[in-house]
ROMAR-383210 format. One line per 5 residues: number of its first residue (from 1); for each residue x, y, z of N, C-alpha, C, O, CB. Coordinates in pm, whole numbers. Glycine has a CB too. Layout:
N
NUM) X/Y/Z/X/Y/Z/X/Y/Z/X/Y/Z/X/Y/Z  ... $
# end
This chain:
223
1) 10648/9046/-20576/10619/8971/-20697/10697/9030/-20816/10762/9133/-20798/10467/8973/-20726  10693/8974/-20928/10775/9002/-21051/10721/9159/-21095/10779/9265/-21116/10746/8874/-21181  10609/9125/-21097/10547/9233/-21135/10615/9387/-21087/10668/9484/-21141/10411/9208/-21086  10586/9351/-20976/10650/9474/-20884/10765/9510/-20923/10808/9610/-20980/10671/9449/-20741  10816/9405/-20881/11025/9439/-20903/10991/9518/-21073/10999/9641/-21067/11186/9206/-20925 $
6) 10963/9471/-21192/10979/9543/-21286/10909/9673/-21258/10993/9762/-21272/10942/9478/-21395  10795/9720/-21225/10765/9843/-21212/10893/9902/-21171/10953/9984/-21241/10654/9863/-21125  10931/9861/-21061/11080/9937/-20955/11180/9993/-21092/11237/10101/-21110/11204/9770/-20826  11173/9881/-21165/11326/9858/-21262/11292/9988/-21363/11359/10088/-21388/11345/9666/-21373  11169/9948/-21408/11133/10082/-21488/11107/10231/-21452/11117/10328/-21527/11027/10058/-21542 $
11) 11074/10230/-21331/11070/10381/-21273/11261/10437/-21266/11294/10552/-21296/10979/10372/-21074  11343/10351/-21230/11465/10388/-21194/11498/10447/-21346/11537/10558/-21381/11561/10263/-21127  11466/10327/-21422/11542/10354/-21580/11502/10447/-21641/11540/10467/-21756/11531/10255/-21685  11361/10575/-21541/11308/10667/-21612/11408/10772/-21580/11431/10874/-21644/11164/10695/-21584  11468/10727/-21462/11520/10866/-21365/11732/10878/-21456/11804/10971/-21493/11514/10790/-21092 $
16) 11746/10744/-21451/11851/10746/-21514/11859/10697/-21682/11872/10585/-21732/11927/10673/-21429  11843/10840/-21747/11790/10813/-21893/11952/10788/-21949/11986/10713/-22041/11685/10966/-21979  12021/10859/-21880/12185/10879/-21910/12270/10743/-21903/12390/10726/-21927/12255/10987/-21792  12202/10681/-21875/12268/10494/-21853/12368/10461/-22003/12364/10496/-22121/12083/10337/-21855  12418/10411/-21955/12473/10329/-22066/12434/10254/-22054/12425/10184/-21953/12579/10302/-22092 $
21) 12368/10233/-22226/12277/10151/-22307/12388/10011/-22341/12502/10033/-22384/12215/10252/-22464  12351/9905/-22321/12487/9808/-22329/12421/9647/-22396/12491/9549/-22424/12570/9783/-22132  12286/9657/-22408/12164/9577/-22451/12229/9493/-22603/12256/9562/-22702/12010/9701/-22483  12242/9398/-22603/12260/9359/-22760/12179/9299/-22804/12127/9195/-22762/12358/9291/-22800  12150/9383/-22938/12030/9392/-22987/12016/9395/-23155/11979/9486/-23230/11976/9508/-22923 $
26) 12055/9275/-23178/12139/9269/-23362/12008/9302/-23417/12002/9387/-23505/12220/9080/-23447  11872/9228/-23363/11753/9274/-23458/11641/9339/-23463/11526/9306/-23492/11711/9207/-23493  11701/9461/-23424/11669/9603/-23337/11557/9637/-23491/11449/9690/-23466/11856/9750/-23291  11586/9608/-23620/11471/9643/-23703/11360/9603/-23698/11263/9677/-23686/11484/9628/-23804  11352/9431/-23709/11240/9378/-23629/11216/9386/-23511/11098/9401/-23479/11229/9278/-23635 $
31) 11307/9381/-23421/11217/9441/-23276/11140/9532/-23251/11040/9522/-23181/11276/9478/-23186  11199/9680/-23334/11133/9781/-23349/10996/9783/-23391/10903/9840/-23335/11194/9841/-23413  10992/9694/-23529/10843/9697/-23579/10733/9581/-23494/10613/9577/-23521/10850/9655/-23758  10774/9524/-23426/10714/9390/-23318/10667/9449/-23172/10592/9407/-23085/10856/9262/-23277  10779/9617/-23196/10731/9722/-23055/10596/9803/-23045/10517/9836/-22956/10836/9846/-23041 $
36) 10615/9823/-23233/10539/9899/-23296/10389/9818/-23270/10289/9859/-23212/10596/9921/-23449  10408/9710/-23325/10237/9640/-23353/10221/9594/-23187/10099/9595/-23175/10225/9458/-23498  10247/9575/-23126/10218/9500/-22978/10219/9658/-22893/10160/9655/-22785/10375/9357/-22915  10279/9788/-22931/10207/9879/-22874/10048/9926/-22907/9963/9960/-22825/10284/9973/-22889  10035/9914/-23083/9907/9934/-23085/9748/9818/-23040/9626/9831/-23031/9915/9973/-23216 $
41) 9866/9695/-23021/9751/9639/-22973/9704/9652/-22829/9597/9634/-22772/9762/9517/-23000  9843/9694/-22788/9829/9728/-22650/9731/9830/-22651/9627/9800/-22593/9955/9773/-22582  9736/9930/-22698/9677/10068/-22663/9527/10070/-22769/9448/10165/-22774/9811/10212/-22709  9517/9975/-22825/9343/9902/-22896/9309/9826/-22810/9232/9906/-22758/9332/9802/-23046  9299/9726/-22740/9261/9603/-22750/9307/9607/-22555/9238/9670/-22476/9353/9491/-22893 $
46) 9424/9533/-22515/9511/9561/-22363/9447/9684/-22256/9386/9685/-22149/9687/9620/-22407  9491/9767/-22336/9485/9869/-22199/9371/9875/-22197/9322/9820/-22099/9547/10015/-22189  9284/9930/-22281/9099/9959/-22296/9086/9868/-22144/9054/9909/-22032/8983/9860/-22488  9115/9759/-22180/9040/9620/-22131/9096/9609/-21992/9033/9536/-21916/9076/9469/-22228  9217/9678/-21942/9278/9633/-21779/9194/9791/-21720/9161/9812/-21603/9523/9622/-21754 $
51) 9175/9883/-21832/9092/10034/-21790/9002/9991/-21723/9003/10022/-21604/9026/10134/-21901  8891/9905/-21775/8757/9851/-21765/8769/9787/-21686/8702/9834/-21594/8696/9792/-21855  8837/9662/-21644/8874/9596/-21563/8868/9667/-21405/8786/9641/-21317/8992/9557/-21615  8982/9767/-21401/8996/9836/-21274/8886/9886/-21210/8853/9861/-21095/9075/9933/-21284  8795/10005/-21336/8726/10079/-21326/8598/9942/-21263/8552/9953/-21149/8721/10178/-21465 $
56) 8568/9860/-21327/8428/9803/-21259/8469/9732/-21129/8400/9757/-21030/8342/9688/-21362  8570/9648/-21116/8605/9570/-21025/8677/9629/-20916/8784/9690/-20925/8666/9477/-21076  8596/9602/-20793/8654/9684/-20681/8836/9620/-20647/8899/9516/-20667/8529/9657/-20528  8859/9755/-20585/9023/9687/-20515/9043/9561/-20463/9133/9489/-20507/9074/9757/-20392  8952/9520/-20355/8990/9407/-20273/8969/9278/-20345/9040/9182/-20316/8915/9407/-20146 $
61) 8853/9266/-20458/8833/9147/-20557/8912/9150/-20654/8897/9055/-20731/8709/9135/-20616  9030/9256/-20693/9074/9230/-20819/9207/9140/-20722/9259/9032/-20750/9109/9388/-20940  9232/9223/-20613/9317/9142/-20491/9270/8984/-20480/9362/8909/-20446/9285/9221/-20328  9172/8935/-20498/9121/8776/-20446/9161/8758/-20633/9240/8664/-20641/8890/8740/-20358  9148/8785/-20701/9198/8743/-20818/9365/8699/-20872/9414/8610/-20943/9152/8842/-20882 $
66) 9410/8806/-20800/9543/8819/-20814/9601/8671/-20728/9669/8575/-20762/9591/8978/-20748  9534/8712/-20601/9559/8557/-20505/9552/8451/-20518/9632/8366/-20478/9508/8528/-20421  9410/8428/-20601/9403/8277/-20645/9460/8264/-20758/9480/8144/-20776/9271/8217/-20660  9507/8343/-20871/9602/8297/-21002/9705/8269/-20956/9745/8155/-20977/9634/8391/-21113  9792/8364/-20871/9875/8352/-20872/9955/8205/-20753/10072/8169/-20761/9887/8482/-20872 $
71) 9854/8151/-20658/9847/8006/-20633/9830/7906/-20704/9883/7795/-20704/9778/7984/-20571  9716/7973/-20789/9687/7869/-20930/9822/7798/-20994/9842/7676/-21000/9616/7970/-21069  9901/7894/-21037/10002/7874/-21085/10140/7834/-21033/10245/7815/-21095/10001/7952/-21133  10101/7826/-20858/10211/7768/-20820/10300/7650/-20877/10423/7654/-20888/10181/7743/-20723  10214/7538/-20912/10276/7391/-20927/10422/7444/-21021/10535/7428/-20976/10149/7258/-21029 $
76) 10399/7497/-21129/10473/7509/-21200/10630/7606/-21172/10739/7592/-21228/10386/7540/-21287  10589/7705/-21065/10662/7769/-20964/10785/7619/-20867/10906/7597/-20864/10511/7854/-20849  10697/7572/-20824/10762/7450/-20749/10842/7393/-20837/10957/7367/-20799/10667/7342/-20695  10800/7358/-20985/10867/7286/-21054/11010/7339/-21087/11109/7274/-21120/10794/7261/-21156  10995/7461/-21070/11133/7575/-21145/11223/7535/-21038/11307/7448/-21064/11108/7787/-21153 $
81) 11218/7598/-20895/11280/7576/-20822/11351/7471/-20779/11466/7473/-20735/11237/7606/-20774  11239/7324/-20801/11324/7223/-20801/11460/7186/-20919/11564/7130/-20883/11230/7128/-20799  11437/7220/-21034/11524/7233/-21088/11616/7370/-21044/11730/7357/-21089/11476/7218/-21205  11605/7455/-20994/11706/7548/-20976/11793/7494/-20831/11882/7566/-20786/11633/7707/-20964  11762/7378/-20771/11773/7345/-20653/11735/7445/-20538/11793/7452/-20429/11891/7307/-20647 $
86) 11662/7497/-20565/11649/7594/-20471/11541/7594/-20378/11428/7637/-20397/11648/7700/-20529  11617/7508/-20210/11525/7431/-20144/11424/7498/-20046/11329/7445/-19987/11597/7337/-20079  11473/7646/-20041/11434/7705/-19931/11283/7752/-19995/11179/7744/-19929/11546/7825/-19874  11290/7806/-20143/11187/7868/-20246/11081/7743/-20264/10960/7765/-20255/11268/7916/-20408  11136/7603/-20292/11081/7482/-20309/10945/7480/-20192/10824/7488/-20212/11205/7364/-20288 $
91) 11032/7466/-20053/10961/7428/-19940/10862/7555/-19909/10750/7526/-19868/11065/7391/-19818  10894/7698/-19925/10803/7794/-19899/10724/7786/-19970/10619/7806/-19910/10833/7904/-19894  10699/7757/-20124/10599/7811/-20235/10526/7609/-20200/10404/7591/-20200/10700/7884/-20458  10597/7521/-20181/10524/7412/-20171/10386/7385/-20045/10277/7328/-20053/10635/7319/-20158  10434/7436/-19966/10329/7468/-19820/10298/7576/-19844/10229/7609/-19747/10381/7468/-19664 $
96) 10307/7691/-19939/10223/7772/-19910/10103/7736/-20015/9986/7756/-19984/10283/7909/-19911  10131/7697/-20108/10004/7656/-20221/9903/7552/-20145/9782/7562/-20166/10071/7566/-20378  9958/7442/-20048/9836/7387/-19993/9766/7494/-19856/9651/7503/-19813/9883/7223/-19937  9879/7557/-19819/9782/7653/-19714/9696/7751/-19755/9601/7782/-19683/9855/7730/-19625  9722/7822/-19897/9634/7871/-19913/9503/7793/-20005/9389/7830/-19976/9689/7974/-19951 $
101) 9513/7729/-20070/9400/7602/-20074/9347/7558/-19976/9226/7564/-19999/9438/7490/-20119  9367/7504/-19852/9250/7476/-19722/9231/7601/-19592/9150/7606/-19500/9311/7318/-19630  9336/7691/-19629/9298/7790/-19517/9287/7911/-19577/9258/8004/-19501/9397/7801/-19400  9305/7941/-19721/9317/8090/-19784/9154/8061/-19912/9139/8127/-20015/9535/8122/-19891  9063/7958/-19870/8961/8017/-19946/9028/7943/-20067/9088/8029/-20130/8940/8191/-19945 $
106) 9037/7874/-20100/9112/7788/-20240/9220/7902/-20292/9256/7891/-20409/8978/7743/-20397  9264/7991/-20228/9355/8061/-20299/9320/8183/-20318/9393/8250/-20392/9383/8009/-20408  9200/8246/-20257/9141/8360/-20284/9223/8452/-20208/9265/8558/-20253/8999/8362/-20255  9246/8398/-20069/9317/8450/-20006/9470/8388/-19938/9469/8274/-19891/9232/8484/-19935  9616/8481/-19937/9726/8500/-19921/9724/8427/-19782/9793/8503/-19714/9766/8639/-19940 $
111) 9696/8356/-19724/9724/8289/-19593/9875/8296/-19578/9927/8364/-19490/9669/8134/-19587  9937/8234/-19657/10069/8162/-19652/10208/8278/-19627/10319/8261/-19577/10082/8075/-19811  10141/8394/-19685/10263/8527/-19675/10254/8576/-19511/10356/8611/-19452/10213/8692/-19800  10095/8573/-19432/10111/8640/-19335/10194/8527/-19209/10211/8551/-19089/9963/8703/-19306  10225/8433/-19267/10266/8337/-19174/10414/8270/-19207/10471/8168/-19168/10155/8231/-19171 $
116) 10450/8383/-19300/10592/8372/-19315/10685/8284/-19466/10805/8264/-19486/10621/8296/-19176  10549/8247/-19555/10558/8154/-19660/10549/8207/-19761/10570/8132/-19856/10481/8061/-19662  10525/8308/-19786/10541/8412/-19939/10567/8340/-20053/10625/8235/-20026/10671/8523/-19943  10554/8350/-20127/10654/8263/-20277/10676/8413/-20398/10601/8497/-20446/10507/8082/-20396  10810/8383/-20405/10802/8475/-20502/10779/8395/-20668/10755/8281/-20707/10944/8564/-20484 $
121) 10802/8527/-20730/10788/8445/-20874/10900/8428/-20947/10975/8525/-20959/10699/8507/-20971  10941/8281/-21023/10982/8234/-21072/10970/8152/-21270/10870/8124/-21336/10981/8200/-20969  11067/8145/-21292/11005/8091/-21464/11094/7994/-21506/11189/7949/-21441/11007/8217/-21603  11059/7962/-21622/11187/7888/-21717/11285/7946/-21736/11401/7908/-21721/11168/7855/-21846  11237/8065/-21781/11327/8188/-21795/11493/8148/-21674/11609/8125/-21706/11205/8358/-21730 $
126) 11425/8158/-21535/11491/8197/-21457/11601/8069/-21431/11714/8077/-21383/11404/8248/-21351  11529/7948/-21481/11581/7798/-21441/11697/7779/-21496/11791/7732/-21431/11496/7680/-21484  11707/7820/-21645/11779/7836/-21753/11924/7961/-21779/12021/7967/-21854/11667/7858/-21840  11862/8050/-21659/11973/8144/-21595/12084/8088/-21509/12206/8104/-21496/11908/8241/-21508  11961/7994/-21441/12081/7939/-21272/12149/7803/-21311/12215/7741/-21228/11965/7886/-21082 $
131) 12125/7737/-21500/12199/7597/-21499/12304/7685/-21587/12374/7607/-21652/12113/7432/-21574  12343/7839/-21615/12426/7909/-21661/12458/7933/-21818/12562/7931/-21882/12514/7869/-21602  12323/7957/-21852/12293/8039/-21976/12256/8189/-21998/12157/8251/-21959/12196/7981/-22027  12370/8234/-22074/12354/8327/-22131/12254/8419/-22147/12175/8356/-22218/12377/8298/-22200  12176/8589/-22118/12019/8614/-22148/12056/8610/-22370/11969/8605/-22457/11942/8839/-22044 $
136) 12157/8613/-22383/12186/8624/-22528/12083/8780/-22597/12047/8878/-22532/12131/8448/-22607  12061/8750/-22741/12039/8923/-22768/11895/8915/-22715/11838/8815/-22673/12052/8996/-22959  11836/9074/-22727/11698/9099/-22731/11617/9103/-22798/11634/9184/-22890/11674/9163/-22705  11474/9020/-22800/11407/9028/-22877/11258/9075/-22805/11210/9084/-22692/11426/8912/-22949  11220/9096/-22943/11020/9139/-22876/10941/9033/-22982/10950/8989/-23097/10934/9375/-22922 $
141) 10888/9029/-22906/10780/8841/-22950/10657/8951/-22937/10634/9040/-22855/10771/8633/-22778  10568/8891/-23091/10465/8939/-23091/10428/8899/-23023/10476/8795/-22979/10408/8948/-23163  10247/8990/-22940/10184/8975/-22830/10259/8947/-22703/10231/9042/-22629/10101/8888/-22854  10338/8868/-22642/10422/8840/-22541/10482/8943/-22499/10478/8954/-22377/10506/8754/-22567  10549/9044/-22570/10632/9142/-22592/10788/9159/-22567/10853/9143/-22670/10578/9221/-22537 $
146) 10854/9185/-22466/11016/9186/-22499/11039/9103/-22389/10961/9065/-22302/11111/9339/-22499  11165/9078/-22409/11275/8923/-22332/11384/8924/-22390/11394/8983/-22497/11227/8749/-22356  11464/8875/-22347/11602/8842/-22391/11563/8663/-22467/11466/8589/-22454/11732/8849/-22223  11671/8654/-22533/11632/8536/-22633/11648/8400/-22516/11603/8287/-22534/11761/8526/-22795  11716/8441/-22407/11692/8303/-22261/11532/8318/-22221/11456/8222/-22204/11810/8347/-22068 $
151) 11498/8440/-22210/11299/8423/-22181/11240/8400/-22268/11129/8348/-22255/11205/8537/-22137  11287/8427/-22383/11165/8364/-22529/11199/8230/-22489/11093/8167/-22479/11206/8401/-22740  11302/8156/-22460/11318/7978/-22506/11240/7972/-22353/11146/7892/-22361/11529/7874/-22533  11250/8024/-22237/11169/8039/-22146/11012/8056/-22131/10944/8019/-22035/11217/8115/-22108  10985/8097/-22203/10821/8139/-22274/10774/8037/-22302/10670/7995/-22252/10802/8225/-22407 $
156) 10860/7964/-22409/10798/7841/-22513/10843/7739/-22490/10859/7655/-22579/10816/7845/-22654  10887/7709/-22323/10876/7552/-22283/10785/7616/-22163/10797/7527/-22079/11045/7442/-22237  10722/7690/-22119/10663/7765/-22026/10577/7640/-21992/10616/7558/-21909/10594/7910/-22073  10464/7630/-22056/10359/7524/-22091/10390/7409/-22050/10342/7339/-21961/10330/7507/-22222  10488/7391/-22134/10535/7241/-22144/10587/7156/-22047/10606/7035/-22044/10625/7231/-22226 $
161) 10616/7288/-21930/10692/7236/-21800/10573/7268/-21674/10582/7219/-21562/10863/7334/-21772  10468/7354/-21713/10377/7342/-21633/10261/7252/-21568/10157/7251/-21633/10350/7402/-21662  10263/7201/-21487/10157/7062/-21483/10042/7092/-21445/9991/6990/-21399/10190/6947/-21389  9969/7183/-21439/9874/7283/-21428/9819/7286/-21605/9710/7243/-21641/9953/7441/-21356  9904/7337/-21683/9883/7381/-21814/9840/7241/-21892/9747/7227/-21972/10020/7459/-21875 $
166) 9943/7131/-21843/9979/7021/-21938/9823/6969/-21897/9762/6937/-21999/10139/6910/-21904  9741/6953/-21767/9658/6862/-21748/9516/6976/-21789/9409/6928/-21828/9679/6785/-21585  9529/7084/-21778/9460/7199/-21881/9427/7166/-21977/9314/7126/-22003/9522/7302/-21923  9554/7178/-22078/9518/7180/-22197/9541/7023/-22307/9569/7021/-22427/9596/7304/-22237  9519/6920/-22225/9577/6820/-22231/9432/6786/-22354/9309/6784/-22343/9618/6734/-22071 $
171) 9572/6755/-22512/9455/6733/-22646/9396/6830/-22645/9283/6803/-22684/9344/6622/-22649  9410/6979/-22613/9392/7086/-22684/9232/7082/-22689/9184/7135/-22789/9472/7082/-22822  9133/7022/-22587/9019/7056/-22670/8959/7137/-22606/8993/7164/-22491/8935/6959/-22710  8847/7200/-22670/8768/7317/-22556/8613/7249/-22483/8491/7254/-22498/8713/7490/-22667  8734/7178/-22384/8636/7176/-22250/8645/7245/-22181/8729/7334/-22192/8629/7091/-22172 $
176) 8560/7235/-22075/8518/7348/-21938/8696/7363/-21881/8742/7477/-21874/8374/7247/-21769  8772/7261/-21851/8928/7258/-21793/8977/7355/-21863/9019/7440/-21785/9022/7124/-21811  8997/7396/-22005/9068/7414/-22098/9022/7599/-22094/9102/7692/-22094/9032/7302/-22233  8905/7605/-22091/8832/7726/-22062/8873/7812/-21974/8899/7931/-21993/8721/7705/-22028  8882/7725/-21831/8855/7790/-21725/9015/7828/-21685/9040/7902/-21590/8762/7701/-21619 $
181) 9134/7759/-21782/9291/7758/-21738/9296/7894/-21850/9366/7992/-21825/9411/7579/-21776  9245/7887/-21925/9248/8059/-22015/9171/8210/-21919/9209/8326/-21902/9114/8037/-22197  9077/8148/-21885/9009/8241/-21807/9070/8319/-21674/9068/8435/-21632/8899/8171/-21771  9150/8138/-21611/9240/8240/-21517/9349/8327/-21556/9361/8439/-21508/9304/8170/-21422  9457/8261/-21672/9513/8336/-21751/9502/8486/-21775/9570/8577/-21729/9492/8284/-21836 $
186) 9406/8487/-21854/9398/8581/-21908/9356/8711/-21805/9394/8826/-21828/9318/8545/-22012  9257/8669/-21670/9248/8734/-21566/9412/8797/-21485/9449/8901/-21431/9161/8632/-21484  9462/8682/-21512/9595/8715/-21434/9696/8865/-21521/9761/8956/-21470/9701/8540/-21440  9672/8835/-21648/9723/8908/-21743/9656/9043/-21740/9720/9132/-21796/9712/8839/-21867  9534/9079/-21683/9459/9194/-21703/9526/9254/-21567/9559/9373/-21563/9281/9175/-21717 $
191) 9546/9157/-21443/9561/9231/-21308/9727/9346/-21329/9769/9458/-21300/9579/9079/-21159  9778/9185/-21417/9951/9285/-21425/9967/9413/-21491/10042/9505/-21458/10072/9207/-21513  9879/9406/-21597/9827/9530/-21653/9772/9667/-21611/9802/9776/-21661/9752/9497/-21706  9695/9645/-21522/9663/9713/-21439/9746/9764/-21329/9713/9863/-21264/9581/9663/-21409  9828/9712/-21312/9941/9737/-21221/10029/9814/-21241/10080/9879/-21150/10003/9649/-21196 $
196) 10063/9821/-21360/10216/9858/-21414/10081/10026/-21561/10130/10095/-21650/10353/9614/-21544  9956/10024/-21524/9894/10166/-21586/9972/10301/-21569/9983/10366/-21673/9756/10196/-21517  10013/10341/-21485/10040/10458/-21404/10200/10443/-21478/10228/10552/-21529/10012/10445/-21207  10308/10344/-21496/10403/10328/-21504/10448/10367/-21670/10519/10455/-21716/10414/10208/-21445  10373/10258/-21729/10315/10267/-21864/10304/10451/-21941/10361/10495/-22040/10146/10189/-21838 $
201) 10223/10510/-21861/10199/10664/-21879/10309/10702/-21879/10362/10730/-21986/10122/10743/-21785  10389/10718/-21741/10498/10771/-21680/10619/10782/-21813/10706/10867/-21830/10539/10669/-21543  10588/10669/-21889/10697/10578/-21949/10684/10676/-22113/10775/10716/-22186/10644/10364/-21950  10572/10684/-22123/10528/10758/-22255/10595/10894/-22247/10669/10925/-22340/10359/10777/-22271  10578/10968/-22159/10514/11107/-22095/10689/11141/-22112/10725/11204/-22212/10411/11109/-21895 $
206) 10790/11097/-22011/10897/11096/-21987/11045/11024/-22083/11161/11055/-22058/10868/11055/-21878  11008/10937/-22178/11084/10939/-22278/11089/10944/-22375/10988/10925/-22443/11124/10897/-22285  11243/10980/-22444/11198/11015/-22619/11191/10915/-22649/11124/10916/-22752/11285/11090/-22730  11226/10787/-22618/11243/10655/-22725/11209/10590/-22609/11288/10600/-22516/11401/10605/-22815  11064/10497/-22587/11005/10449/-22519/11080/10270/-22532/11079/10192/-22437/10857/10493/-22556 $
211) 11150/10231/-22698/11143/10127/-22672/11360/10138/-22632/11424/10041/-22671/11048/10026/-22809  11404/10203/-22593/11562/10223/-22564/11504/10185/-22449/11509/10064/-22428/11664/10370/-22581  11444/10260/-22356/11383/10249/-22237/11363/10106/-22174/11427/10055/-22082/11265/10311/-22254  11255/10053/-22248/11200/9918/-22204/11325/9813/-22232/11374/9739/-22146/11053/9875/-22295  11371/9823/-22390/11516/9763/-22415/11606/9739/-22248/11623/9630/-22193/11611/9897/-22529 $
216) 11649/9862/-22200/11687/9871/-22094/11687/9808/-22014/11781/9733/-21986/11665/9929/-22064  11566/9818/-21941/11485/9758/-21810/11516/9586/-21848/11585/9506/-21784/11276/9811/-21807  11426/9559/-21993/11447/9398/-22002/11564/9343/-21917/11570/9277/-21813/11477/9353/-22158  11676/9405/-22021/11769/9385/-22035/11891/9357/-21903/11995/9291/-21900/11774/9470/-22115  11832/9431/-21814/11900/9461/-21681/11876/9408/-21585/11941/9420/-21481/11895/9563/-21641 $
221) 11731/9305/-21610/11674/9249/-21496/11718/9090/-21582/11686/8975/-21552/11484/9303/-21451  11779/9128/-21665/11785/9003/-21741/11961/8958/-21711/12007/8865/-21777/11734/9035/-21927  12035/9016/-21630/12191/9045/-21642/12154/8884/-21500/12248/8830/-21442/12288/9275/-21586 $
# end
């Protein structure tokens, strides 16, 4: 999963601090201060909350969580790929979202990986890479946090291309639909968090300039 691969990207970029830095980054003043406030909310508000998270919720249920969001969110997965033409990703993530819906427990459980159907993860971000755009400079988006300026325009048609989201949040009002598409959300957002804890530390502990670092990583998975 995405998740993963960035942990990978960031452990390497701890080991090779000596990299040439090659990131363009014209609004490195505001990025800086956008690093600044989205770390402290991170470290108020974020981490507290994926701490708590871990700490009450056993391993194998935060696992059935992870499973059904991240099926949840297939449709919109399918959608990328079809625009990226990419038939092989199309057909795996398309049969695996109904297999794990009638044979994985609505999605609780991974049916579809042990039988050869995996889906990895995909975005706008990525769609917008393969019709041959530019990642252009780096920025950090409050709350969201860093991307290259191809994942911010990636971010903010995110929604708009999701048909999951669109029939969610469709007229914006707060019904039970609208609720329950935040709830998985935001669940999904606590698991990645939790994931990438140990990394996060590592990341503090081991560099002088935490955001050269992350700059980095974005940046490289963004090439």
């Amino acid at each position: 999963m995405a998740a993963e691969e960035t942990d990978d990207e960031l452990e390497d970029s701890l080991i090779l601090e000596d990299e040439l830095d090659w990131a363009y980054d014209p609004l490195e003043p505001f990025n800086r201060l956008m690093f600044k406030i989205n770390d402290i909310l991170d470290k108020v508000f974020i981490k507290p909350a994926a701490i708590i998270y871990s700490t009450i919720l056993p391993g194998f249920l935060q696992k059935v969580i992870e499973n059904f969001a991240h099926n949840f969110f297939s449709p919109v997965r399918i959608l990328n790929f079809a625009l990226q033409k990419d038939a092989e990703n199309l057909v795996k993530t398309l049969f695996g979202f109904f297999i794990n819906i009638f044979f994985g427990f609505f999605g609780t459980l991974d049916t579809a990986s042990k039988i050869g159907l995996g889906s990895r993860n995909t975005s706008f971000g990525d769609t917008l890479k393969k019709w041959g755009a530019g990642p252009g400079p780096y920025i950090v988006i409050p709350i969201f946090g860093p991307t290259s300026f191809r994942g911010a325009i990636g971010k903010v048609f995110h929604t708009q291309v999701d048909p999951i989201a669109m029939i969610s949040l469709r007229r914006y009002k707060k019904n039970t639909r609208t609720r329950l598409f935040y709830l998985i959300y935001g669940a999904d957002l606590l698991n990645k968090r939790v994931s990438i804890l140990h990394i996060m530390q590592e990341l503090e502990k081991s560099s002088s300039d935490p955001y050269i670092t992350t700059r980095r990583v974005i940046m490289s998975s963004e090439k």
